[in-house]
C-alpha positions as CSV (number, residue, x, y, z in Angstrom):
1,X,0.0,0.0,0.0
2,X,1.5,3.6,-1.0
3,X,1.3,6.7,1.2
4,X,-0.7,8.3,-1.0
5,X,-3.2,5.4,-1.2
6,X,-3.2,5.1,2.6
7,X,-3.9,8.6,3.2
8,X,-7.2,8.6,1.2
9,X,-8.1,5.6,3.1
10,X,-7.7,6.8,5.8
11,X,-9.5,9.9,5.3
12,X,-12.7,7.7,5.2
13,X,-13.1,6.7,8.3
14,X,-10.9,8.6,10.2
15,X,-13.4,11.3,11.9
16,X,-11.2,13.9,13.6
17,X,-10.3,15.7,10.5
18,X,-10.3,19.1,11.7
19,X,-7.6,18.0,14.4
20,X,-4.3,17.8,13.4
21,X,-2.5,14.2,13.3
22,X,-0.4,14.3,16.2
23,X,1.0,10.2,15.5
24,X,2.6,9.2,12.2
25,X,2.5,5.2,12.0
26,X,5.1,4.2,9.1
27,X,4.9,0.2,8.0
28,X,6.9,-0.3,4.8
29,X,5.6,2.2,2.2
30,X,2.3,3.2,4.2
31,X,1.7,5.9,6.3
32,X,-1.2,6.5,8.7
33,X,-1.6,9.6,10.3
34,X,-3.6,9.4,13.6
35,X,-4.1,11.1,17.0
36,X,-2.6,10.0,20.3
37,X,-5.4,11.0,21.8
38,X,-7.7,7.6,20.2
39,X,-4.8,4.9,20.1
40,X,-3.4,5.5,23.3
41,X,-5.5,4.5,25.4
42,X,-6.5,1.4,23.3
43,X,-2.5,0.3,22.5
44,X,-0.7,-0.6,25.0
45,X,2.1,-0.6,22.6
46,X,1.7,2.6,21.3
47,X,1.5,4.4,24.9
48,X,4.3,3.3,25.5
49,X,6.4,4.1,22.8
50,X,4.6,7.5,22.9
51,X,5.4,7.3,26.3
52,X,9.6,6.9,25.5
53,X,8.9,9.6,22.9
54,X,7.1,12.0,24.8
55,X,10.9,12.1,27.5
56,X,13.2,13.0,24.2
57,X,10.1,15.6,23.2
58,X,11.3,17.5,26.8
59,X,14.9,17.8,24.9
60,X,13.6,19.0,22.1
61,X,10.4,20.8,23.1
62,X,10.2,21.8,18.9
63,X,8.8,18.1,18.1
64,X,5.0,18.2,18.2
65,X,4.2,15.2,16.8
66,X,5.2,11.3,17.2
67,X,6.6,9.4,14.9
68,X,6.7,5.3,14.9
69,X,7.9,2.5,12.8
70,X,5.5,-0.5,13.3
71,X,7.4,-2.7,10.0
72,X,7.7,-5.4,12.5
73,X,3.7,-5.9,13.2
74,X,2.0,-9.2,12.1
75,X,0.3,-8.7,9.4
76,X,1.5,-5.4,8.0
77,X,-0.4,-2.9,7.0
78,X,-3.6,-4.1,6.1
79,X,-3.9,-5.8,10.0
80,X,-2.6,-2.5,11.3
81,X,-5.5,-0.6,9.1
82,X,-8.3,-2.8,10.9
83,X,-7.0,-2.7,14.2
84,X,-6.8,1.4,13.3
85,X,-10.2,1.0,12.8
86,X,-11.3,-0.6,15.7
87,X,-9.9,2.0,18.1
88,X,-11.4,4.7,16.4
89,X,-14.8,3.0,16.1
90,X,-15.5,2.8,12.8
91,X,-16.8,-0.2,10.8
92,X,-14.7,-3.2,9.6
93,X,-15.2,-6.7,8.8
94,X,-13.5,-9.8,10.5
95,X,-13.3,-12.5,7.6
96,X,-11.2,-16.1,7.4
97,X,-8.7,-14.9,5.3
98,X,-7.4,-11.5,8.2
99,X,-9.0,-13.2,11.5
100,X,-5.3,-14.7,12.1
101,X,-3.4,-11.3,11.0
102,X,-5.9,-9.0,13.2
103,X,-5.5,-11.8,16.1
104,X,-1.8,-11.4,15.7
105,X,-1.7,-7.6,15.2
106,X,-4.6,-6.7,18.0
107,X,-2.0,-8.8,20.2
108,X,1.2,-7.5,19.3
109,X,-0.6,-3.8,20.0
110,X,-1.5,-5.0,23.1
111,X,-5.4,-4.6,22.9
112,X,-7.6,-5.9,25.7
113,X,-11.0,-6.5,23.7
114,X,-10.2,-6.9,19.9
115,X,-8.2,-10.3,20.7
116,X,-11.6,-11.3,22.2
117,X,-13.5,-10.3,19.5
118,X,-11.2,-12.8,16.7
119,X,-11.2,-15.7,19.4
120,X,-15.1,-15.3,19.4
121,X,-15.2,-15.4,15.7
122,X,-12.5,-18.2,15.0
123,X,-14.7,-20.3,17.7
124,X,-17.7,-20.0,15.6
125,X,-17.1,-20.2,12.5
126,X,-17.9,-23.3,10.5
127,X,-15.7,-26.1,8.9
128,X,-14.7,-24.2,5.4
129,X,-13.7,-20.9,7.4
130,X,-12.2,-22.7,10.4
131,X,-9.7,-24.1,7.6
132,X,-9.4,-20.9,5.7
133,X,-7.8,-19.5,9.5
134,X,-5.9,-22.0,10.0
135,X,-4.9,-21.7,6.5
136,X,-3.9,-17.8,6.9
137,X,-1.4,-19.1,9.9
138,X,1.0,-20.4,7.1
139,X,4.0,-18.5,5.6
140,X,4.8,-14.9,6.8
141,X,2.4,-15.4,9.8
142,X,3.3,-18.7,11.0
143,X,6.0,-17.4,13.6
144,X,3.4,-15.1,15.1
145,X,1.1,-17.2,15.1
146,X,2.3,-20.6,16.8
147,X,3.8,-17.9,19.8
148,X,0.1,-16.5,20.6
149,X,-1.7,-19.9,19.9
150,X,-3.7,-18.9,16.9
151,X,-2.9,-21.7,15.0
152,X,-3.7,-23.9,17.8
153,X,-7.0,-22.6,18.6
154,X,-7.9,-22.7,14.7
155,X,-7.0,-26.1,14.7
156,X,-9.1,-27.2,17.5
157,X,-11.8,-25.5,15.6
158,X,-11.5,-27.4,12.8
159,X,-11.5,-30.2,14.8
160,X,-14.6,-29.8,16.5
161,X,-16.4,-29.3,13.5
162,X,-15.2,-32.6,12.4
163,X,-16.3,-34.4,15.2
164,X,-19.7,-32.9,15.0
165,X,-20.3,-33.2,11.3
166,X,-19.5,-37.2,12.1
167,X,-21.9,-37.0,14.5
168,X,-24.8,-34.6,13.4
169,X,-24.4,-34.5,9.5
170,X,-25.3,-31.0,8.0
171,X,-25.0,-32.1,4.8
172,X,-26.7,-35.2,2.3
173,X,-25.5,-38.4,3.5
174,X,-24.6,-39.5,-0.5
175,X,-21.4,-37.1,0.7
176,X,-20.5,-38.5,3.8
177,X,-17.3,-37.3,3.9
178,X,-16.8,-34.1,2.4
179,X,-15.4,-32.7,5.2
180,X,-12.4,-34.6,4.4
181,X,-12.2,-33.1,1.4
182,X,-11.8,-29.6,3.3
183,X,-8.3,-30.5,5.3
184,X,-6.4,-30.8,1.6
185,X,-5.7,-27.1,1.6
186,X,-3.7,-27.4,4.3
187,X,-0.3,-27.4,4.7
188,X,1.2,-31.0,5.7
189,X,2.3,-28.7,9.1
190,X,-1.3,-27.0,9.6
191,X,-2.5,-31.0,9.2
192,X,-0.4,-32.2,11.8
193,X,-2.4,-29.6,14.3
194,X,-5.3,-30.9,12.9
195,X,-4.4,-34.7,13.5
196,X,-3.4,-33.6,17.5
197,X,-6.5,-31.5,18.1
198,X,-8.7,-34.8,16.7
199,X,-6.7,-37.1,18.9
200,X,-7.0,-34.3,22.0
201,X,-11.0,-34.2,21.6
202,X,-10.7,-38.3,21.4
203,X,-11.8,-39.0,18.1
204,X,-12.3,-42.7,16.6
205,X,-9.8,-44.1,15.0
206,X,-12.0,-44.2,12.0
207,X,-12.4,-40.3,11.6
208,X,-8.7,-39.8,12.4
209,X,-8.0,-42.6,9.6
210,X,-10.9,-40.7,6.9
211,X,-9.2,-37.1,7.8
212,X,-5.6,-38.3,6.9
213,X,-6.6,-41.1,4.0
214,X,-8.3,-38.0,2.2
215,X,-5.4,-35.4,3.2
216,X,-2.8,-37.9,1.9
217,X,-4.7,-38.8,-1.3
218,X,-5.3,-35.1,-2.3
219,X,-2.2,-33.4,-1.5
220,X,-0.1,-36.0,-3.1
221,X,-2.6,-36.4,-6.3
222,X,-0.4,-35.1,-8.6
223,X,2.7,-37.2,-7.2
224,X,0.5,-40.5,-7.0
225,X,0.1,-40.0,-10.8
226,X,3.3,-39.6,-12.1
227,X,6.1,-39.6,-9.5
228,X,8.8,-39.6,-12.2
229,X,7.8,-35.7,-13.4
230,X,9.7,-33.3,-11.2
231,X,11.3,-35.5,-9.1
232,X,12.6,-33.0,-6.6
233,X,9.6,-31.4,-5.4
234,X,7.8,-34.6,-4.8
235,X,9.9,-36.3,-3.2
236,X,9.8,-33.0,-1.1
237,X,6.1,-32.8,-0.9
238,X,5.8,-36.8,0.1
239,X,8.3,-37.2,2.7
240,X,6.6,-33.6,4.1
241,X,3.1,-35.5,4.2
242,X,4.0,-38.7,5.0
243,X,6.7,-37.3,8.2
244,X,2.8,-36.0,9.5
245,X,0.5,-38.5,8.9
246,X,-1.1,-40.3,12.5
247,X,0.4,-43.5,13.4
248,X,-1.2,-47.3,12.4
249,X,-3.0,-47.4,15.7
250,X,-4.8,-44.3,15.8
251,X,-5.7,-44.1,12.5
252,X,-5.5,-47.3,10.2
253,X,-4.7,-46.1,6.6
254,X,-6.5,-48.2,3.8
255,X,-3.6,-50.6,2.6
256,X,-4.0,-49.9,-0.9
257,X,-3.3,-46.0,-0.2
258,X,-0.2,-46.9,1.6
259,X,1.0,-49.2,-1.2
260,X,0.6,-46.4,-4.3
261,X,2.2,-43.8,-1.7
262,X,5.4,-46.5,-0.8
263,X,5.4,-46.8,-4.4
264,X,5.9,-43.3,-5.2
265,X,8.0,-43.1,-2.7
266,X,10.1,-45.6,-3.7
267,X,10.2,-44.5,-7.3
268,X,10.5,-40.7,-6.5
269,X,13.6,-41.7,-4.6
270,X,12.5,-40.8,-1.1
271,X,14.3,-40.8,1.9
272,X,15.2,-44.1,3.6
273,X,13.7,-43.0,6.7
274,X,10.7,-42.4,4.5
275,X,10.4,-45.7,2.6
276,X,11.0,-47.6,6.1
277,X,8.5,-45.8,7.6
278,X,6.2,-46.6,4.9
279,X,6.7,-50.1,4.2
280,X,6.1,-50.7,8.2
281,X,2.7,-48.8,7.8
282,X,1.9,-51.2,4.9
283,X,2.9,-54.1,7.0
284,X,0.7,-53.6,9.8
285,X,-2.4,-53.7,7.3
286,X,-1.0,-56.5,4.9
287,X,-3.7,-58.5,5.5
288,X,-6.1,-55.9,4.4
289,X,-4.4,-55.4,0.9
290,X,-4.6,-57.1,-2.3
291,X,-2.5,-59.3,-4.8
292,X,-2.9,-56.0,-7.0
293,X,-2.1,-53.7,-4.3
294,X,1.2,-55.2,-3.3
295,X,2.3,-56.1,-6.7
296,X,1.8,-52.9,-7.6
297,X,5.1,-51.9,-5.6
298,X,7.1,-54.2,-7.1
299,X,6.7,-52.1,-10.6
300,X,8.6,-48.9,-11.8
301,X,7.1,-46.0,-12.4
302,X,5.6,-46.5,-15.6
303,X,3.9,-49.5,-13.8
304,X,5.4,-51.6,-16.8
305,X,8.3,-53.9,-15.0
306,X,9.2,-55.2,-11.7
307,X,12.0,-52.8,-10.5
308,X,11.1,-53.4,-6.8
309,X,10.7,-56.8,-5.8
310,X,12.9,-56.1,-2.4
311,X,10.9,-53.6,-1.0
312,X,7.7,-56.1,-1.3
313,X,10.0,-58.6,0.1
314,X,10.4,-56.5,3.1
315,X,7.3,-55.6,3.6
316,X,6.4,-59.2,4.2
317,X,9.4,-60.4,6.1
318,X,7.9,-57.2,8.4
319,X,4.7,-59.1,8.3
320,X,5.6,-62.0,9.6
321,X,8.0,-60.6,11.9
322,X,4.8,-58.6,13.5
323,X,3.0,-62.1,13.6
324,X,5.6,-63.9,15.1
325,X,6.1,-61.3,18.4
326,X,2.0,-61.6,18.2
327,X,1.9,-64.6,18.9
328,X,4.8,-65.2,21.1
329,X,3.3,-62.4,23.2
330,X,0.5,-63.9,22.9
331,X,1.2,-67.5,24.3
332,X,2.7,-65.7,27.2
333,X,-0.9,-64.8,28.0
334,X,-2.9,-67.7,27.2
335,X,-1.9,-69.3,30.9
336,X,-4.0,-66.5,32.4
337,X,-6.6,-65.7,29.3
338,X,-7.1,-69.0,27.2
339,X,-10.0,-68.5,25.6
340,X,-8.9,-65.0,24.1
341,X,-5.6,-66.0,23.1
342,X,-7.3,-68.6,21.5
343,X,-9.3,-66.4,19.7
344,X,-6.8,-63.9,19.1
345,X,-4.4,-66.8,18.0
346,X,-6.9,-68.1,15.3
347,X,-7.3,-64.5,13.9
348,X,-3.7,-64.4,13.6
349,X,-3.4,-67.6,11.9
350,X,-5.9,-66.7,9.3
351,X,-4.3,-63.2,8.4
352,X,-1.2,-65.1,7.9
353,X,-2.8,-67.7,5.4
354,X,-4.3,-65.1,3.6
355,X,-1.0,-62.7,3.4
356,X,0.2,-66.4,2.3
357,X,-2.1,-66.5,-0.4
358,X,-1.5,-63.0,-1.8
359,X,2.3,-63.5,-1.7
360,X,2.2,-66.6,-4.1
361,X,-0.4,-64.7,-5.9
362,X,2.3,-61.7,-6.2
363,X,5.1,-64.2,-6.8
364,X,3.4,-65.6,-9.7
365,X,2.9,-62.1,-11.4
366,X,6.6,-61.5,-10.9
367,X,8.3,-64.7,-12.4
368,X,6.8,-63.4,-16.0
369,X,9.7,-61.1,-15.7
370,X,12.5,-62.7,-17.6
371,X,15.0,-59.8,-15.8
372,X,13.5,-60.9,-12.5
373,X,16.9,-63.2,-10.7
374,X,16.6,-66.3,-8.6
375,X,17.4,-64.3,-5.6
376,X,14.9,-62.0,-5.9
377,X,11.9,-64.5,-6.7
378,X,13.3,-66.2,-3.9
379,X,13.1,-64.0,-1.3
380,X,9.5,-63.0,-2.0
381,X,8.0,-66.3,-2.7
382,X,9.8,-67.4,0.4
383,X,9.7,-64.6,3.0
384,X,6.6,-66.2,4.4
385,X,7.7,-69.5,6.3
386,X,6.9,-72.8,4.8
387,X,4.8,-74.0,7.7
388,X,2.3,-71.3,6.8
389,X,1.0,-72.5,4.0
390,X,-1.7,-75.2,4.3
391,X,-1.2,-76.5,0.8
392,X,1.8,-75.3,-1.0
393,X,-0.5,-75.3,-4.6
394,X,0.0,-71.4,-5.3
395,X,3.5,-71.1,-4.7
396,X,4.1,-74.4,-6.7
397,X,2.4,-72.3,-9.9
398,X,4.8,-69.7,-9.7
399,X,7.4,-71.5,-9.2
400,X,6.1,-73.7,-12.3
401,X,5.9,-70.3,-14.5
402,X,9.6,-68.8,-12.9
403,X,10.9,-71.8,-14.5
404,X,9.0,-71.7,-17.8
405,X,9.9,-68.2,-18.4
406,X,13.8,-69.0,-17.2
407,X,14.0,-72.5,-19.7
408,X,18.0,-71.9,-19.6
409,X,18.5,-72.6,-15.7
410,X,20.3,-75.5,-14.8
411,X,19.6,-78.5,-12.4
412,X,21.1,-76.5,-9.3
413,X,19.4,-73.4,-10.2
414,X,16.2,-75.2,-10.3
415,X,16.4,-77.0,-7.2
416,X,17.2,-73.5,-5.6
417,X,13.9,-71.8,-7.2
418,X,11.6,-74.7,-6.0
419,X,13.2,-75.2,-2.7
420,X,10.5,-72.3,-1.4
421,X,8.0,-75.4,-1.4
422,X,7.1,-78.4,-0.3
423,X,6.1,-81.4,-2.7
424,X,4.7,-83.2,0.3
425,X,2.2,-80.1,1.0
426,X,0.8,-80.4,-3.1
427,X,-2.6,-81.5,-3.2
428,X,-3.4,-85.1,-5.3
429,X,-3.6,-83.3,-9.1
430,X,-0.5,-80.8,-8.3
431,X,1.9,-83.5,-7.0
432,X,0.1,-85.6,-10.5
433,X,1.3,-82.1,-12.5
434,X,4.7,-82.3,-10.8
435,X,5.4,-85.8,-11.1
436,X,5.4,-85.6,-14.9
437,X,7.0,-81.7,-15.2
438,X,9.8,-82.1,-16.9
439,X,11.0,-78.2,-16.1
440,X,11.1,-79.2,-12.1
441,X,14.4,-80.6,-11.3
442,X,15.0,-84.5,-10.0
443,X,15.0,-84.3,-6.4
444,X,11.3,-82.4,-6.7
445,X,9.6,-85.2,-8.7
446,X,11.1,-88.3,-6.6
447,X,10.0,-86.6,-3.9
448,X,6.5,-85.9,-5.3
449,X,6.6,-89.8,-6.3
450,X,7.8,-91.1,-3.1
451,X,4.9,-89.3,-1.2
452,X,2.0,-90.6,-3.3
453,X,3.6,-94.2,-3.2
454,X,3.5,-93.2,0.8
455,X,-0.2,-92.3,0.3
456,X,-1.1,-95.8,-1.6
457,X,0.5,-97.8,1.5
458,X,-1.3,-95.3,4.2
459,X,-4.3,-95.4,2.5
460,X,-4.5,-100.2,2.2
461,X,-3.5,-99.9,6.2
462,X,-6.1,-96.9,6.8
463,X,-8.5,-99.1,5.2
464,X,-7.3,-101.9,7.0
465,X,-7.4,-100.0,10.6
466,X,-10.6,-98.6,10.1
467,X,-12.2,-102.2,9.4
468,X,-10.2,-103.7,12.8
469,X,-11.7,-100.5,14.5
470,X,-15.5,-101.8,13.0
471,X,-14.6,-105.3,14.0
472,X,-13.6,-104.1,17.6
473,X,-16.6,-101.9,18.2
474,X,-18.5,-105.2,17.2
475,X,-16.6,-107.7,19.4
476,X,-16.9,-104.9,22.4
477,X,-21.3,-104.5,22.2
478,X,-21.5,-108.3,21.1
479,X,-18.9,-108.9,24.6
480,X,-21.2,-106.3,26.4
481,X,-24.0,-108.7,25.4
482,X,-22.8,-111.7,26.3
483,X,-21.6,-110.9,29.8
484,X,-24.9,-109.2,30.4
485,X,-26.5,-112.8,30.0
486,X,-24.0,-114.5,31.8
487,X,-24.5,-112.3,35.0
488,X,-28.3,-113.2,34.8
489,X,-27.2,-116.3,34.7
490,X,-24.9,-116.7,37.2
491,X,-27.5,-114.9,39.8
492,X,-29.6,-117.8,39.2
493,X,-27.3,-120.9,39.8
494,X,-25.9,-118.8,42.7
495,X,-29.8,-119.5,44.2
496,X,-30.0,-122.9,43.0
497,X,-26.5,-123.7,44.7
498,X,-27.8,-121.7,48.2
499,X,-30.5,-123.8,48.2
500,X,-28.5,-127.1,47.4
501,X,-26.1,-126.0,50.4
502,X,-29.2,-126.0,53.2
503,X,-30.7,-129.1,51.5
504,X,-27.2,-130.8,52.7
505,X,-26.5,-129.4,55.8
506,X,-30.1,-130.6,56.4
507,X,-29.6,-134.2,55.7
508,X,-26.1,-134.3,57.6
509,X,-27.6,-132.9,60.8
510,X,-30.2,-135.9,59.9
511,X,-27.7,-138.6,59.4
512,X,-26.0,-137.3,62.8
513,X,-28.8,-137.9,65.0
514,X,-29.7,-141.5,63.7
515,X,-30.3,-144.7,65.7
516,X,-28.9,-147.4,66.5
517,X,-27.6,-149.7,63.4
518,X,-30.2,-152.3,63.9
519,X,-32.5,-149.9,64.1
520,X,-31.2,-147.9,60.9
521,X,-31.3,-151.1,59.0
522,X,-34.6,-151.8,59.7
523,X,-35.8,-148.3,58.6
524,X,-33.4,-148.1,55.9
525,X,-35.8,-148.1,53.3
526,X,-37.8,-145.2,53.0
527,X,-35.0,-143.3,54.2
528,X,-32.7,-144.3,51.8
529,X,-35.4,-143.3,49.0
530,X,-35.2,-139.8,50.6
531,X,-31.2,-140.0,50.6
532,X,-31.4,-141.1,46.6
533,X,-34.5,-138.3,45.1
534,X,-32.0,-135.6,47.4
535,X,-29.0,-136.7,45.4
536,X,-30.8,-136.7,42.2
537,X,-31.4,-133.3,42.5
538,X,-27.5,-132.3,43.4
539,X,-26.7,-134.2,40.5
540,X,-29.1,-132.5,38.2
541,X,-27.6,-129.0,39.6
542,X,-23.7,-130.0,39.0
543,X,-24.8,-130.6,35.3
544,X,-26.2,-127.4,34.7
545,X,-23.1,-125.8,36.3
546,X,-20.7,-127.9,34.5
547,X,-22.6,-127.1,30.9
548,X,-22.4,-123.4,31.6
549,X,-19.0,-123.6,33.7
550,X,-19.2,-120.0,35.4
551,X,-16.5,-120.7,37.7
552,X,-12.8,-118.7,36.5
553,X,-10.3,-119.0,39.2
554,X,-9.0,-122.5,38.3
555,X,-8.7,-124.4,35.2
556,X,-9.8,-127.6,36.8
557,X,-13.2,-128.2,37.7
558,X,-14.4,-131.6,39.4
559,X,-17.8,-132.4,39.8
560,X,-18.6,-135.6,41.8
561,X,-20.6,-138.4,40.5
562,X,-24.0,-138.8,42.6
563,X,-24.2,-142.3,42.8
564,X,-21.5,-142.6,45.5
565,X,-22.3,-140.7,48.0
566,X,-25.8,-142.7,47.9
567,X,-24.0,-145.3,48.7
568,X,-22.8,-143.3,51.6
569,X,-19.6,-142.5,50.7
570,X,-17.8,-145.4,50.6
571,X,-16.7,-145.8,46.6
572,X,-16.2,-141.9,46.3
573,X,-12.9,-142.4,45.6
574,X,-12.7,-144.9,42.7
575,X,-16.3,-143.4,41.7
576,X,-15.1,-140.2,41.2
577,X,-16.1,-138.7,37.7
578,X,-13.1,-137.8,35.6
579,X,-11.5,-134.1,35.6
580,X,-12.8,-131.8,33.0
581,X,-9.8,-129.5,31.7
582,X,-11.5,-126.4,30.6
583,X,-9.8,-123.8,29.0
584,X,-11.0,-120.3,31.4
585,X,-12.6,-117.4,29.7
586,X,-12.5,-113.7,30.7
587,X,-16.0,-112.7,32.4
588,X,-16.7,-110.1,33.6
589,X,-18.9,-111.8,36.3
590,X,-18.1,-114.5,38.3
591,X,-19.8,-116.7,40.9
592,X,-18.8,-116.2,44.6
């Protein structure tokens, strides 16, 4: 702004014409003269320095008028105009574009109330003019402004009007987040504020994760699509965004985001710091990504060849790496929470089958490259470990097309590209497919052969097992059965014996107490009919027990012939029946 220009601004609202200006305010090439008697007492700044002037005015008692320099205000001129305005009452407008410069320039004045008057308007203002503020902060103003806290506070505004356009939406819901959209004006610094305020108020992680997805996608929109066009200034802008993006756990980037920015990265020639930091963001989501995704950083930047098949490799050995201290950390806990390290575990496990999958998905993409060495194929087919693989099928395929597009390898280069599988993981038609590949080298098929041969044998002994396992079940409820009957049976000859028993004893304590011999004789007769129907009976009994021979403790059993003791006993000996040998049987009753 000239002095001439100045001056007839100044005129128009300046109402004290008729006084003389008694305070000359010089900032650059503008000049406002104004009267001490309406900035003093509002500038705090100005009484003093008209203060310090008014002591070398009593040397010099010729110098009327006072004379400052205010170059150094926030906000030059046009900040200094509407503060000037403000003290002397007159009208002026507080917009997003000068709230931050008027803040700065009311504070470096020292004013009590127009501060006030900027905080009030910065606080209500809505999303699009909270970011225009914040916006104003940057370049000349930014010193200024991160000393008073205006940047700060227009940050927090911002961030508050996030928060509750997530959770009262002011606008249609088919533009959920156009918010987002708002925050790529910003500066990657002024998005940084942002990103703290959001955490500060407590945001979810899925806001947090939409601000910064959006931001990144944006600002770096021209860098995504051609990263090899001024190489300087995006690799510049990129390592700026990405140094301020949140961290994976408070706001989890989309995975195929973070793979197109590693691969800009990566082909705009980034920092290391940068393309670490980036391909540990992109490990921590791995499972959420695609084949496409991650092959996509293995091209160059023409997305034409692989060029970067190390930094995928990385990315995966940081994977698993991640994986592994999961789920060491997590069988440290499962002695105090088993069920949800169990839980946890299986999640794990599945993520890493499915990374699997994508990797031999990835690997079989890349062995079309004819430029692509065994080293390099290596190292990504195998950076996930063998044992996670259920069936080794995928990486088998890309192993099979590695060594149709490399036909000149020999037989220890071969054996080195397929030693990322296992031929005894192939399902039935891939180890059928290997065993008569002639690109696989010698030690692959004979192993491939030797397991199906291993199959054939373990399948006629399954068979055979699983028939003795029929036959047993059978034998055991057939067994159950039989000894069911023979304890029914053995409860009734255990009453038939009882009753034998007293029967005896009965007719001992008979044949104890008899008479005389002459008189025995004489009534031997019907007594000795008693004696004989009484041993028929026993004799009838030991039959029946030696036909179901219930007895187990010996492997003799002797049963008595009747006939002598009716003839009391006296031929027992040579009348004894012969010994029946009889081989014992396991019961599981047995006759007490």
């Amino acid at each position: 702004m000239s002095a001439a220009s100045s001056m007839d601004r100044i005129t128009q609202w300046v109402s004290t014409q008729e006084i003389p200006a008694d305070l000359t305010i010089r900032i650059g090439d503008s000049i406002f003269p104004l009267h001490k008697a309406v900035m003093v007492p509002r500038c705090g700044y100005i009484r003093r320095a008209v203060a310090a002037a008014s002591k070398d005015k009593d040397k010099d008692p010729s110098a009327a008028s006072v004379e400052l320099d205010l170059s150094a205000i926030p906000g030059g001129a046009d900040a200094f105009e509407k503060a000037a305005r403000y003290c002397y009452g007159a009208n002026f407008e507080i917009t997003p574009r000068n709230a931050a410069a008027l803040r700065c320039a009311a504070a470096f004045l020292d004013m009590p109330d127009l501060p006030r008057r900027v905080d009030e308007f910065v606080a209500q203002a809505a999303l699009p003019s909270a970011v225009a503020v914040l916006r104003s902060c940057e370049g000349a103003l930014l010193p200024a402004a991160e000393e008073l806290g205006v940047a700060r506070r227009a940050a927090d505004a911002v961030a508050l009007r996030i928060c509750n356009e997530v959770l009262f939406p002011t606008r249609s819901s088919s533009l959920p987040g156009w918010w987002a959209a708002e925050l790529a004006a910003l500066s990657p610094a002024s998005f940084q504020k942002v990103a703290t305020a959001l955490r500060c108020r407590r945001a979810a992680p899925e806001v947090l994760a939409a601000a910064a997805s959006a931001y990144a996608e944006l600002a770096l929109a021209e860098v995504l699509a051609d990263p090899r066009e001024d190489r300087a200034d995006h690799r510049k802008l990129l390592e700026s965004v990405v140094g301020v993006l949140p961290s994976g756990a408070d706001a989890p980037i989309p995975a195929a985001l973070l793979c197109r920015v590693l691969h800009a990265a990566v082909n705009s020639e980034a920092s290391a710091k940068t393309c670490r930091d980036l391909e540990l963001r992109v490990a921590a989501v791995l499972e959420q990504a695609t084949a496409g995704d991650l092959f996509s950083v293995a091209l160059d930047g023409a997305g034409e060849r692989v060029r970067n098949a190390d930094t995928v490799r990385r990315v995966v050995a940081a994977f698993v790496e991640r994986q592994q201290a999961a789920d060491s950390h997590q069988g440290e806990r499962r002695s105090r929470r088993s069920s949800m390290s169990e839980a946890v575990g299986s999640s794990g496990k599945s993520a890493m089958e499915k990374v699997a999958r994508m990797v031999d998905e990835v690997a079989a993409e890349m062995a079309t490259e004819e430029s692509l060495g065994i080293s390099r194929f290596v190292g990504v087919a195998g950076a996930v470990p063998k044992e996670a693989r259920a069936c080794h099928d995928g990486v088998y395929r890309a192993v099979d097309i590695y060594l149709k597009t490399h036909p000149a390898l020999d037989e220890i280069e071969r054996e080195k590209v397929c030693s990322v599988m296992d031929p005894l993981k192939l399902s039935y038609q891939a180890r059928l497919h290997a065993s008569q590949n002639k690109r696989l080298p010698l030690q692959a098929v004979l192993s491939a052969l030797y397991y199906d041969q291993l199959k054939l044998r373990s399948a006629g002994s399954e068979d055979a097992d699983d028939y003795d396992t029929r036959s047993a079940a059978e034998q055991a409820r057939a067994q159950a059965m039989a000894d069911a009957s023979l304890a029914r049976e053995n409860e009734a000859l255990r009453s038939d014996l009882a009753r034998m028993q007293a029967y005896v004893s009965g007719m001992q304590q008979q044949h104890s107490k008899g008479s005389t011999s002459s008189s025995t004789s004489r009534a031997a007769s019907p007594a000795e009919k008693k004696k004989k129907a009484s041993f028929a009976f026993l004799g009838s009994v030991s039959r029946t027990l030696s036909k179901l021979n219930p007895f187990k403790g010996g492997g003799l059993a002797i049963i008595k012939d009747t006939a002598s003791v009716a003839d009391g006993g006296r031929h027992s000996s040579s009348n004894a029946v012969q010994q029946h040998v009889v081989k014992p049987k396991r019961r599981r009753f047995s006759m007490s």
